[in-house]
N, C-alpha and C positions, 0 to 999 in steps of 0.2 A: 504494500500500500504506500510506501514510503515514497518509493520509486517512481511510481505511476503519479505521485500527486507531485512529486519534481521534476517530470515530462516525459518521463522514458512512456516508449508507445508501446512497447511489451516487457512482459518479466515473462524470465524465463525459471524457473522454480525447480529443483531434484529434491525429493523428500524421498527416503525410505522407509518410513517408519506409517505402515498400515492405517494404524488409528489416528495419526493425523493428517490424513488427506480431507477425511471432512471438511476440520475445521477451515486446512487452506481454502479448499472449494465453494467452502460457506463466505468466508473473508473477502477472496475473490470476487465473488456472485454482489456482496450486499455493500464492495466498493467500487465495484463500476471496473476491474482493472483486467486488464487485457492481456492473459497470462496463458503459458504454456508448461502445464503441470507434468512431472514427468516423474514416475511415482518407481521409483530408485535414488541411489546415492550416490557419488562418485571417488574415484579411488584412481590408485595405479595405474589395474589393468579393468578389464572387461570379464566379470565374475559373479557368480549366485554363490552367497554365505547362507551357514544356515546360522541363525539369531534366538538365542536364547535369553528372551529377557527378565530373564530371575537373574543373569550372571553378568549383565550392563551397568556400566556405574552410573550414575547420577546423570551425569550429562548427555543423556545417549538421549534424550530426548520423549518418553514416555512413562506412564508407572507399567511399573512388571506387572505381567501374568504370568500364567503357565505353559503359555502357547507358545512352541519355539513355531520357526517360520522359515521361509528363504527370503530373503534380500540380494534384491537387484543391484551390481555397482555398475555404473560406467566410467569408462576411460578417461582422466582427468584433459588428457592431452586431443580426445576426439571431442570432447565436448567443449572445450576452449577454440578449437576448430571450425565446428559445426557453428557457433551461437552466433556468429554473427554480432555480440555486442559489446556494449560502448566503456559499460563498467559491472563487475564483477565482482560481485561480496560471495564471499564464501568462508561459512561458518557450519562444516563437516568437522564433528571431530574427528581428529586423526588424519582428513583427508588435506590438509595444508600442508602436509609431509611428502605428499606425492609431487606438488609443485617443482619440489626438487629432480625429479625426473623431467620436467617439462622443456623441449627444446625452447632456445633463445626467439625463436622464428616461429613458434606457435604462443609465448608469451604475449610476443609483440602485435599478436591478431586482437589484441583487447586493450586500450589504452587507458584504462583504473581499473587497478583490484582495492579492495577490502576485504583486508583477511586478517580472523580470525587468529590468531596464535599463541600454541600451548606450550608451553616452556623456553627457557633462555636460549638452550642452544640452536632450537628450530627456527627459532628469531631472527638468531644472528645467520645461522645456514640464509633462508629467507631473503634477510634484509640483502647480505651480498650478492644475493644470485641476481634479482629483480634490478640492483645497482648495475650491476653488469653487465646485463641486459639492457640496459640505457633507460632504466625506470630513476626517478626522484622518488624520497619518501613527503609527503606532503601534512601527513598526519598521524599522530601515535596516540592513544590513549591506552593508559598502562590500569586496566582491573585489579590486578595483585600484580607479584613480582614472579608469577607463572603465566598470567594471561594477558594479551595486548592484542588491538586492534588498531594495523596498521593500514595508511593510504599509501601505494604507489602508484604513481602519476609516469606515464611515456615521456620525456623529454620533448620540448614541443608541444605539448597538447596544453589543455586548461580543462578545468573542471567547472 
């Protein structure tokens, strides 16, 4: 909603987690927002986990039951490809890890990320890759001294 009321003309949305697709589609539906739901997570590689969420920590995004399930990922590096767009929040855990793997040349297909990030040294990994790749950091806001949410900006561009 965020997105949509600051002009972006689609969201492109990956949720994995079953029980809350509702609420996205409810969200969606009763803000008017012009979205492409896509009801998987992304990672690595291109994979079905099976999810047990009696044994997911806190942050995984649901309360437990007893249902374990399969979970859809897709490819961090085909979906930065495919999307077509302008700026990028991504707040998977775990999945800000993969970024590391992402060529310089499919980074550069998206000129802002927002991402999420869980620990110092995935930070600092992060921070230097995105520099390297000819990104600025434009924004940090530091949760704890585990979690930050960082802006990199393409050199050249504005936000």
């Amino acid at each position: 909603v965020l997105f949509s009321l600051a002009g972006a003309k689609k969201v492109i949305i990956y949720e994995p987690v079953p029980e809350n697709h509702k609420f996205i589609r409810k969200n969606v539906e009763l803000n008017h927002v012009n979205a492409e739901i896509h009801e998987a997570g992304i990672g690595c590689e291109n994979a079905t986990i099976k999810v047990n969420p009696e044994q997911a920590d806190n942050n995984f995004g649901f309360s437990p039951t007893n249902q374990q399930y399969d979970m859809k990922i897709n490819n961090i590096s085909e979906v930065i490809s495919s999307s077509g767009a302008d700026v990028a929040k991504i707040d998977c855990e775990g999945a800000e890890i993969c970024l590391k793997t992402v060529a310089k040349e499919v980074l550069e297909k998206i000129p802002c990320y927002i991402i999420e990030l869980h620990g110092e040294e995935v930070r600092n990994e992060l921070s230097m890759k995105f520099l390297s790749a000819g990104f600025r950091i434009t924004n940090t806001k530091n949760s704890s001294s585990n979690l930050a949410v960082i802006t990199f900006l393409r050199l050249g561009n504005k936000i």
